[in-house]
C-alpha positions in Angstrom: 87.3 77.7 98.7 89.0 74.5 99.6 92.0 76.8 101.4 89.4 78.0 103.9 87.9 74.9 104.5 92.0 73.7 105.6 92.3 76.5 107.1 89.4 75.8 109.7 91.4 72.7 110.3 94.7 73.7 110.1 94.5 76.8 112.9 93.6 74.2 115.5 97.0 72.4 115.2 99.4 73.5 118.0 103.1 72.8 116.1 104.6 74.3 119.6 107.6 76.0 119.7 110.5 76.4 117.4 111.3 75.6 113.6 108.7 73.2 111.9 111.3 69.8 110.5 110.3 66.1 109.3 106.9 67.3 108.0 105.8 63.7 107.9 106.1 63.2 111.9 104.0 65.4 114.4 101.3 67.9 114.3 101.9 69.2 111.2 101.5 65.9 109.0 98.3 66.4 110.2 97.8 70.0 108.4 96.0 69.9 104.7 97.3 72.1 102.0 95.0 71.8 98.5 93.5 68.2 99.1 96.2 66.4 100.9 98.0 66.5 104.1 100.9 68.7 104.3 103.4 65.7 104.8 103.0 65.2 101.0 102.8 68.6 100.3 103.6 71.4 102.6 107.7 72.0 101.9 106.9 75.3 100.4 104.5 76.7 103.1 107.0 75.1 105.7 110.1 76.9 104.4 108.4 79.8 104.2 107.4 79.4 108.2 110.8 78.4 109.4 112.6 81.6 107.4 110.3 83.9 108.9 110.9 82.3 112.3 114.8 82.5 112.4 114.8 86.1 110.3 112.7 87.1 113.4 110.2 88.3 111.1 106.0 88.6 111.6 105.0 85.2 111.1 101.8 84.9 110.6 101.5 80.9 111.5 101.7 78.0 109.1 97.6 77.7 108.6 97.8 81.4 107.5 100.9 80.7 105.4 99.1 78.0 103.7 95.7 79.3 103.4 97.3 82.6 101.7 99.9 80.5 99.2 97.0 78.3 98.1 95.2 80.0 95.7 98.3 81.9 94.2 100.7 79.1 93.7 99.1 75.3 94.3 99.4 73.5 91.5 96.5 70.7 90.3 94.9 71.1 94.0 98.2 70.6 95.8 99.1 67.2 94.0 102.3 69.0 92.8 102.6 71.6 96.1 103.1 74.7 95.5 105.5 76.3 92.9 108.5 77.5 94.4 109.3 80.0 91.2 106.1 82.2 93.1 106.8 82.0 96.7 108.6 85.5 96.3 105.1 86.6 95.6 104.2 85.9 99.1 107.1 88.2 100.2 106.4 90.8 98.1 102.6 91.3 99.7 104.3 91.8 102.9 107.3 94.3 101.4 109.8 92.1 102.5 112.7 92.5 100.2 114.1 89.5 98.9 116.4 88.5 96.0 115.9 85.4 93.8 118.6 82.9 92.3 118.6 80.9 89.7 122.7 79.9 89.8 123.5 77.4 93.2 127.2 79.4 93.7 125.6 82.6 93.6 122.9 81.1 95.9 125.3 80.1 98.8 127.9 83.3 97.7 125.2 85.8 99.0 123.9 83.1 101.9 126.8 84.3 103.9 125.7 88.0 104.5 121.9 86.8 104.5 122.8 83.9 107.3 119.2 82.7 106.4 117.4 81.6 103.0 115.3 79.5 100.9 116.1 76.9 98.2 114.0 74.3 95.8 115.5 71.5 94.3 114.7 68.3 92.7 115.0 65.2 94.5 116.5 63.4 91.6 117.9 64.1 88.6 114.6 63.8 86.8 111.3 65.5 87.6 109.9 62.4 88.1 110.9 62.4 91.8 109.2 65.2 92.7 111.2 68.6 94.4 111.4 69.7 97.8 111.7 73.5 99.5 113.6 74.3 102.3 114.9 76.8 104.7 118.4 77.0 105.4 121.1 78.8 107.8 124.8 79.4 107.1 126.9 78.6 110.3 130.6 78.7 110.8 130.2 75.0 111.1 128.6 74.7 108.1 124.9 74.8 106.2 121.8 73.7 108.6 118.5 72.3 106.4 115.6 72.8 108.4 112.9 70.0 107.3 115.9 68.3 105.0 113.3 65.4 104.6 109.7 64.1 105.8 111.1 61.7 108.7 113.8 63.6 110.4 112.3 65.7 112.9 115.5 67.8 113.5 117.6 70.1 111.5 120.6 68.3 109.4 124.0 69.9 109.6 126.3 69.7 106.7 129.7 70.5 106.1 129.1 71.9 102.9 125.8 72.2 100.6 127.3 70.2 97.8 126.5 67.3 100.7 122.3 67.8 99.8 122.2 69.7 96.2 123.7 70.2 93.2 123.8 72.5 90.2 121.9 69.8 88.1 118.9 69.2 91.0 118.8 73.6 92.2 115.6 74.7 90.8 115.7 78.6 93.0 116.7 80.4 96.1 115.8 83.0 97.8 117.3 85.6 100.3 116.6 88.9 102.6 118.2 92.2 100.3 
């Protein structure tokens, strides 16, 4: 109920062109996802955007992204987000073929013959910090993060991706077959 209500909302929010980053600046702060605004929230459905965007995949729009991962995966009315151990659920309603990780080397071993791909971690050590989703791209100058944090509004380069995660904080990842 609550995702159609967003969704109302959400479909009248031009993002523009390109990859979605700094979910805390621009339109798509102002997007809801459960009953708070997606700059709080909206990692998951935002990862989910951006990898379907650079796969050059059907994408079917954030406020569609959201208004579908809501009801399957928001935890406690989108205080927690969504949980990133479903999102291949979203995937496999649209018979795209994708692979789950639970091991970080294995993760970035297969990220260079996927190019693009999805990872959750924690943001601390501890739960207690919360955990965030992102899409990311292997270059030959490195790893790009798309949406690395809620204030930086362009993608983050790093040399390697022991720079933003480690084995302790990698909750999942996820790339094409």
């Amino acid at each position: 109920m609550i995702e159609k209500r967003n969704f109302k909302v959400n479909k009248t929010i031009d993002l523009g062109k390109g990859t979605v980053n700094g979910q805390g600046c621009g339109p798509v702060s102002k997007m809801r996802y459960g009953l708070f605004p997606m700059s709080y929230n909206g990692c998951e459905m935002i990862a989910i955007y951006n990898f379907l965007l650079l796969e050059g995949m059907e994408n079917p729009g954030l406020a569609e992204i959201a208004r579908e991962m809501y009801p399957k995966s928001g935890v406690l009315l989108g205080v927690f987000g969504s949980n990133p151990y479903l999102l291949h659920k979203y995937f496999d309603k649209r018979h795209i073929f994708i692979d789950r990780f639970f091991n970080l080397d294995k993760f970035f071993d297969h990220l260079k013959y996927s190019k693009y791909g999805i990872i959750s971690f924690w943001n601390a050590h501890h739960p207690f910090k919360g955990l965030h989703t992102v899409c990311v791209e292997k270059t030959d100058e490195g790893i790009i993060v798309y949406n690395r944090s809620n204030k930086k509004e362009e993608p983050v380069l790093y040399k390697d991706y022991h720079e933003f995660v480690d084995k302790a904080r990698f909750m999942c990842g996820y790339l094409l077959k």
